[in-house]
VEXTI-746160 format. One record per residue: residue in three letters; z, y, x of N, C-alpha, C in turn; residue number from 1. Coordinates in steps of 0.05 Angstrom, whole numbers, plus 32768, in hexadecimal, padded with zeros to 4 digits. Each point is the difference from the previous one (the first is absolute). Layout:
<sites>
[site Ala; [Z; Y; X]; [Z; Y; X]; [Z; Y; X]; NUM]
...
</sites>
This chain:
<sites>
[site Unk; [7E89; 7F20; 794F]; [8018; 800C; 800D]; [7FF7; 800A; 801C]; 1]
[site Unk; [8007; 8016; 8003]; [7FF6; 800C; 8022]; [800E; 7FFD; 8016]; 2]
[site Unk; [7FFE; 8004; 8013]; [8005; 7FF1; 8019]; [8021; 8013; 8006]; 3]
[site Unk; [800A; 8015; 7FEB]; [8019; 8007; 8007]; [800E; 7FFE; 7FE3]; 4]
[site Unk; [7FF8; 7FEC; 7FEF]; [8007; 800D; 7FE8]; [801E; 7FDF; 8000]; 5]
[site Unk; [800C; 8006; 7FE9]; [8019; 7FEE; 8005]; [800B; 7FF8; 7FE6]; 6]
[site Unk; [8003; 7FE4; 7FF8]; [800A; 7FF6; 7FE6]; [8024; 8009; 8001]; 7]
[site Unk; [8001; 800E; 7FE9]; [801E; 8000; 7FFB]; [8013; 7FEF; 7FFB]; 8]
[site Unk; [8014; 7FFA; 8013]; [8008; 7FDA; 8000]; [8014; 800C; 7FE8]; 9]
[site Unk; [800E; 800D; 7FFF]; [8010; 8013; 7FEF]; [7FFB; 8008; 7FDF]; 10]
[site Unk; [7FF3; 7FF6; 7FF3]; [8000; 8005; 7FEE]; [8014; 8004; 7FE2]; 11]
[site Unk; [8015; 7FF4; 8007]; [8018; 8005; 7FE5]; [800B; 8016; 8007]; 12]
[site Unk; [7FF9; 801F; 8013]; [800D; 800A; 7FFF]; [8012; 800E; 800B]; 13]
[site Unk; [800E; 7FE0; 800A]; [8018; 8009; 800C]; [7FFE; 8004; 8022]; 14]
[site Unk; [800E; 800B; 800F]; [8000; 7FFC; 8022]; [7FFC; 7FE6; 8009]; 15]
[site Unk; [7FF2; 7FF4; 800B]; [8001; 7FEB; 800D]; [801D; 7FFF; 801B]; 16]
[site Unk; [8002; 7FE9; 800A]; [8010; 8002; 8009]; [7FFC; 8004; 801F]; 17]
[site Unk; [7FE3; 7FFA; 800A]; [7FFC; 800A; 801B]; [8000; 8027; 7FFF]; 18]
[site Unk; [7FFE; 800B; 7FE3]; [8000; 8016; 8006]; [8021; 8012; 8009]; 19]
[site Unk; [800D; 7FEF; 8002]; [801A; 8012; 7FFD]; [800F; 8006; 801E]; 20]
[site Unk; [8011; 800C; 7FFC]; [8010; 800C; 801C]; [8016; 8005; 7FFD]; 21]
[site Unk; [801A; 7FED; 8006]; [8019; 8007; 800A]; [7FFF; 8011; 8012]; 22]
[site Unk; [8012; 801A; 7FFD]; [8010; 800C; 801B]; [801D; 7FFC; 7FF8]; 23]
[site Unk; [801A; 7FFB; 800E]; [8015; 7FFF; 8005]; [8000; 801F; 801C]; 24]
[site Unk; [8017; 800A; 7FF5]; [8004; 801A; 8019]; [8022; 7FFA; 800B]; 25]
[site Unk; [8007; 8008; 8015]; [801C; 7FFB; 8005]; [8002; 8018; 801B]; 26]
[site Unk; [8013; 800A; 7FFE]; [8006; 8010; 8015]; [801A; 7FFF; 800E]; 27]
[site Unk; [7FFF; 800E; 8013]; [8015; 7FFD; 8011]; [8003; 8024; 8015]; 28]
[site Unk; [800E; 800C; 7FF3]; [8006; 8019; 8001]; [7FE2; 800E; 8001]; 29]
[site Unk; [7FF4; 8006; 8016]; [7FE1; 800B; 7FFB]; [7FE7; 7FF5; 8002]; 30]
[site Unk; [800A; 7FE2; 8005]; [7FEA; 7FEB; 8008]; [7FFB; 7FEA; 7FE8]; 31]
[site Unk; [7FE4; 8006; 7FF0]; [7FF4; 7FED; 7FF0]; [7FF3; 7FF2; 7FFF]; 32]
[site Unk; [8004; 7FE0; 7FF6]; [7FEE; 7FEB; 8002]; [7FF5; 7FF7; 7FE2]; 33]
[site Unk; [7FE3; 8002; 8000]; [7FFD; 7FF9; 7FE2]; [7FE9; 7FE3; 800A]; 34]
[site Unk; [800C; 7FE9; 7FF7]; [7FFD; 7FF3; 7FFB]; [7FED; 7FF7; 7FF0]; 35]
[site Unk; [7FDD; 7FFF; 7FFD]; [7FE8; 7FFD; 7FF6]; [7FF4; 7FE8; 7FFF]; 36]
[site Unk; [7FF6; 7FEF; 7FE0]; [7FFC; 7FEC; 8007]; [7FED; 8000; 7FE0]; 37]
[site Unk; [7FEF; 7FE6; 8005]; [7FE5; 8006; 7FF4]; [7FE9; 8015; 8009]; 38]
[site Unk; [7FF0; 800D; 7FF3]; [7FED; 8014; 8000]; [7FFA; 8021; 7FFE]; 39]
[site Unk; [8001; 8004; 8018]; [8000; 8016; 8003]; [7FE2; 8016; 8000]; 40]
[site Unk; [7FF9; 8003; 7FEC]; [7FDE; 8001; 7FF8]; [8007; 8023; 7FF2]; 41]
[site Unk; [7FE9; 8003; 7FEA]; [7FFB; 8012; 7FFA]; [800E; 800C; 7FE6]; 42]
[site Unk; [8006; 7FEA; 7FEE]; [800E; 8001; 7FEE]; [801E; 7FF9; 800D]; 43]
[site Unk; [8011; 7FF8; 8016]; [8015; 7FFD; 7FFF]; [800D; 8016; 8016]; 44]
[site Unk; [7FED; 8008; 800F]; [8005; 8014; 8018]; [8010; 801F; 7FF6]; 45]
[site Unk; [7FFA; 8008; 7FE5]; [8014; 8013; 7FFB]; [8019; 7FFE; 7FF8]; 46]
[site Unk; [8007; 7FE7; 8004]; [8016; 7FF4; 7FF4]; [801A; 7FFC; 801C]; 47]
[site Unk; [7FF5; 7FFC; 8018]; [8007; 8008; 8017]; [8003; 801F; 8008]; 48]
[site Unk; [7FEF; 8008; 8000]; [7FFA; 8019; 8007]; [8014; 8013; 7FEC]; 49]
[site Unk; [8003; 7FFD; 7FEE]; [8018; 800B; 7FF0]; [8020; 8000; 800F]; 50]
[site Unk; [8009; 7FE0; 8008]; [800C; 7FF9; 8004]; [8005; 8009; 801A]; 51]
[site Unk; [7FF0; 7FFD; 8017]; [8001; 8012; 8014]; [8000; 801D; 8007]; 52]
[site Unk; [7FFA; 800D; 7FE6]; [8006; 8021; 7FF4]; [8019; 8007; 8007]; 53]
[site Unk; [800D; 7FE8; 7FEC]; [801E; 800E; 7FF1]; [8011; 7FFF; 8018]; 54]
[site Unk; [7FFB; 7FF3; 801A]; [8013; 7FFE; 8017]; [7FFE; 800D; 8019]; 55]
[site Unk; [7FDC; 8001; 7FF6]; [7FFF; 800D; 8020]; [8005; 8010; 8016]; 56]
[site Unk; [8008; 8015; 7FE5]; [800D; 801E; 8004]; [801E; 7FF9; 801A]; 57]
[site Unk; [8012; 7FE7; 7FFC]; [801A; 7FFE; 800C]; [7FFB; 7FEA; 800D]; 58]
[site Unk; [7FE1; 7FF6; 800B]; [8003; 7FEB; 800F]; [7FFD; 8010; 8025]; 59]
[site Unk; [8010; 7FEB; 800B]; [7FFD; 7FFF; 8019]; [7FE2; 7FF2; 800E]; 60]
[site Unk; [8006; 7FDE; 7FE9]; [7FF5; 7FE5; 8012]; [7FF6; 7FF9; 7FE0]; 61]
[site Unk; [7FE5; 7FFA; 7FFE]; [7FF9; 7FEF; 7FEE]; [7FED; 7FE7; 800E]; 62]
[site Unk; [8013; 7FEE; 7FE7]; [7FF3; 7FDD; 8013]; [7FF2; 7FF6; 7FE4]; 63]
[site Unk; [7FE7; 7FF5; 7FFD]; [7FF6; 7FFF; 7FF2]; [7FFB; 7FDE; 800F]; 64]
[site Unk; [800D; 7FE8; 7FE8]; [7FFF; 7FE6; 7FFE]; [7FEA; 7FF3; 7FFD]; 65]
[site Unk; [7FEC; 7FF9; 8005]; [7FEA; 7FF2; 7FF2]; [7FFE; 7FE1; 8003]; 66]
[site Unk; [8015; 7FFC; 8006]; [8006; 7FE5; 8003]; [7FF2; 7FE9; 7FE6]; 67]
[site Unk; [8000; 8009; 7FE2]; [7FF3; 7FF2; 7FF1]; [7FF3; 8011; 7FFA]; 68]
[site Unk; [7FEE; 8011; 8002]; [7FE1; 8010; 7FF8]; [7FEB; 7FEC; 8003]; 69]
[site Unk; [7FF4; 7FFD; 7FE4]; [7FE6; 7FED; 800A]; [7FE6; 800B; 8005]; 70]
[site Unk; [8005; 8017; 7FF4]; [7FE6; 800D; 8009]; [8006; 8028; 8001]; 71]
[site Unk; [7FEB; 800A; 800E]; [8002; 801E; 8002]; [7FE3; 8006; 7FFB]; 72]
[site Unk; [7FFE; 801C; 7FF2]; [7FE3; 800C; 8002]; [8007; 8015; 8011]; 73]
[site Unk; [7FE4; 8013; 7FF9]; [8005; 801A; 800F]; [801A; 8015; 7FF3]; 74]
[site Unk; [7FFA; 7FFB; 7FE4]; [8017; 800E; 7FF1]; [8017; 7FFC; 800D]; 75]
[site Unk; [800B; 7FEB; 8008]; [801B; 7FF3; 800E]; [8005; 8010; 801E]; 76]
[site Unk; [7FEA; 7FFB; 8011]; [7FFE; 8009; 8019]; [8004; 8022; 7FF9]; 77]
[site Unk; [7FED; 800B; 7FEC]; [800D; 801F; 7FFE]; [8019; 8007; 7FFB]; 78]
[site Unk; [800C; 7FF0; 7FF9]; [8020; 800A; 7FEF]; [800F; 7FF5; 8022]; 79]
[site Unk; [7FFF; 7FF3; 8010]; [800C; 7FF2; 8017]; [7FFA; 801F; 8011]; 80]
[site Unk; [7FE2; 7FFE; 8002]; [7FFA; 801C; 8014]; [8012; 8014; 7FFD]; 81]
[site Unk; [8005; 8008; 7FE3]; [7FFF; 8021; 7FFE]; [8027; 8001; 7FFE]; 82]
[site Unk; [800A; 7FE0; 7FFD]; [8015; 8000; 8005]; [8008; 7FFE; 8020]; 83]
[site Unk; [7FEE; 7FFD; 800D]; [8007; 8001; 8023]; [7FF8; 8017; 8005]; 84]
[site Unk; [7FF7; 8013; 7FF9]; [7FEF; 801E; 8009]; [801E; 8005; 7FF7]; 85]
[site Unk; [8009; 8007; 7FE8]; [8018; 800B; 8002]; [8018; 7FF5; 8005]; 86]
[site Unk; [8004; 7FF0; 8017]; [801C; 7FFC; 8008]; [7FF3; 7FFD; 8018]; 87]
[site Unk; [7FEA; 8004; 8010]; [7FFA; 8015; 8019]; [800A; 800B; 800A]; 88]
[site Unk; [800E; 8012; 7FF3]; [8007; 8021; 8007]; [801D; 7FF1; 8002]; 89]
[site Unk; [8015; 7FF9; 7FED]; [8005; 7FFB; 7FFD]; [8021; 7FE9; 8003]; 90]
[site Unk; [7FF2; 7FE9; 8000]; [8005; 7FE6; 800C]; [7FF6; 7FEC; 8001]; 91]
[site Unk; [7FFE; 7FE9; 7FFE]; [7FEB; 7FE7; 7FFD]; [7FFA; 7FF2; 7FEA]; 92]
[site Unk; [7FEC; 7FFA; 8008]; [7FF4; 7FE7; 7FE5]; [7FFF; 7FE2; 800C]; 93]
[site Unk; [8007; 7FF0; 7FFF]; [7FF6; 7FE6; 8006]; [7FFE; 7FE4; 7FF4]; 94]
[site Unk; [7FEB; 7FF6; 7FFC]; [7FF6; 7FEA; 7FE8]; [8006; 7FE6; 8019]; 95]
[site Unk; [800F; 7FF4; 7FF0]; [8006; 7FE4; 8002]; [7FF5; 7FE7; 7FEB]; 96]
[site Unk; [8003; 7FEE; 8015]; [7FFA; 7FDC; 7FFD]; [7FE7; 8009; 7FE5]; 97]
[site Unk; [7FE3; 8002; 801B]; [7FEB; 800B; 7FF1]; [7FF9; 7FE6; 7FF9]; 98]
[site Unk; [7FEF; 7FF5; 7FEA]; [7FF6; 7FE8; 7FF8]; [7FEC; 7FF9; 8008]; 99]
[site Unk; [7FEF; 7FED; 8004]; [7FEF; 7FF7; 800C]; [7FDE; 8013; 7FF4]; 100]
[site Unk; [800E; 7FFB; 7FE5]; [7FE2; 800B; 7FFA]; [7FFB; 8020; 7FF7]; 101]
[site Unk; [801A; 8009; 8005]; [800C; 801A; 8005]; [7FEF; 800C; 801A]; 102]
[site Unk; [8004; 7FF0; 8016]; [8001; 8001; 801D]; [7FE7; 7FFF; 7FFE]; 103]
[site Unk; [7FF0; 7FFA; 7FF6]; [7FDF; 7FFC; 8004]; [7FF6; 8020; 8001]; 104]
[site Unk; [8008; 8007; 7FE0]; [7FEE; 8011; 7FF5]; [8017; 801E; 8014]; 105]
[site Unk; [8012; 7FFA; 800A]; [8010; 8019; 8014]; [7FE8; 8000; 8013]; 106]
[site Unk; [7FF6; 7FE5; 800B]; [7FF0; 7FFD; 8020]; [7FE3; 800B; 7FF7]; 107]
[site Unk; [7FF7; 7FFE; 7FE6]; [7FE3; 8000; 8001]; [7FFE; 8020; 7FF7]; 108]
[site Unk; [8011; 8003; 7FF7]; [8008; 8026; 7FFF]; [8006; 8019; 800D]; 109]
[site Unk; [800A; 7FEF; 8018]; [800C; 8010; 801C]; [8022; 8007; 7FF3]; 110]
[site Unk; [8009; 7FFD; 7FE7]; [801B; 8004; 7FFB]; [8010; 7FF0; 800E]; 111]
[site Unk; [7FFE; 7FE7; 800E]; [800D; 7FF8; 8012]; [8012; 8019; 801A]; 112]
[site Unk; [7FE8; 800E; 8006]; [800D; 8013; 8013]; [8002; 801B; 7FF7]; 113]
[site Unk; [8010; 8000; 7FE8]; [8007; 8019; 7FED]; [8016; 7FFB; 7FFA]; 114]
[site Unk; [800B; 7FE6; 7FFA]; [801D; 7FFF; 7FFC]; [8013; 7FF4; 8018]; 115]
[site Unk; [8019; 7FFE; 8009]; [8014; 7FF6; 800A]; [7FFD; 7FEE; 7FED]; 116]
[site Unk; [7FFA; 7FE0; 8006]; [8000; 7FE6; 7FFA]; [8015; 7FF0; 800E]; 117]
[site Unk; [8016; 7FF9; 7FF2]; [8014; 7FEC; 800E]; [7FFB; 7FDF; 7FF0]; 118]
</sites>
């Protein structure tokens, strides 16, 4: 086995359960909060990024929850970015009650000082 190679813990098939991702969305006339919890990786990041499609067009304020996210890749951080590039112009983006191990990989990225963090 090579020094990047990886046993499939997954084998019946099915999704494991660290792979999955709740979003919940709720608005309030132009201002959206979607609510993200589990993994926001490569396989679940277009699943957001959809979701932040269909609204973005009539948002003012998007608040993006990460209050239970246990983990983010870069895929995650791109769908966050390209959702703050367009409500720039715009209006705001701001990610709340970042998680601890959320907060790591924001600091060791410089995304810490890319988003409005409350």
């Amino acid at each position: 086995m090579g020094l990047f190679s990886r046993k499939n813990k997954n084998t019946d098939g099915n999704a494991s359960k660290s792979a999955t991702l709740k979003i919940s969305v709720s608005n309030e006339v132009a201002e959206y909060t979607f609510n993200v919890e589990g993994r926001l990786d490569t396989n679940t990041s277009p699943e957001l990024e959809a979701k932040i499609n269909e609204v973005i067009g009539n948002a003012n304020k998007l608040i993006i929850d990460l209050g239970n996210l246990e983990y983010i890749s870069s895929a995650g951080l791109r769908v966050l970015l390209g959702a703050a590039q367009v409500m720039e112009g715009k209006g705001e983006m701001v990610v709340r009650n970042v998680t601890k191990a959320v907060r790591e990989i924001f600091d060791l990225t410089g995304f810490n000082n890319v988003f409005k963090i409350e």
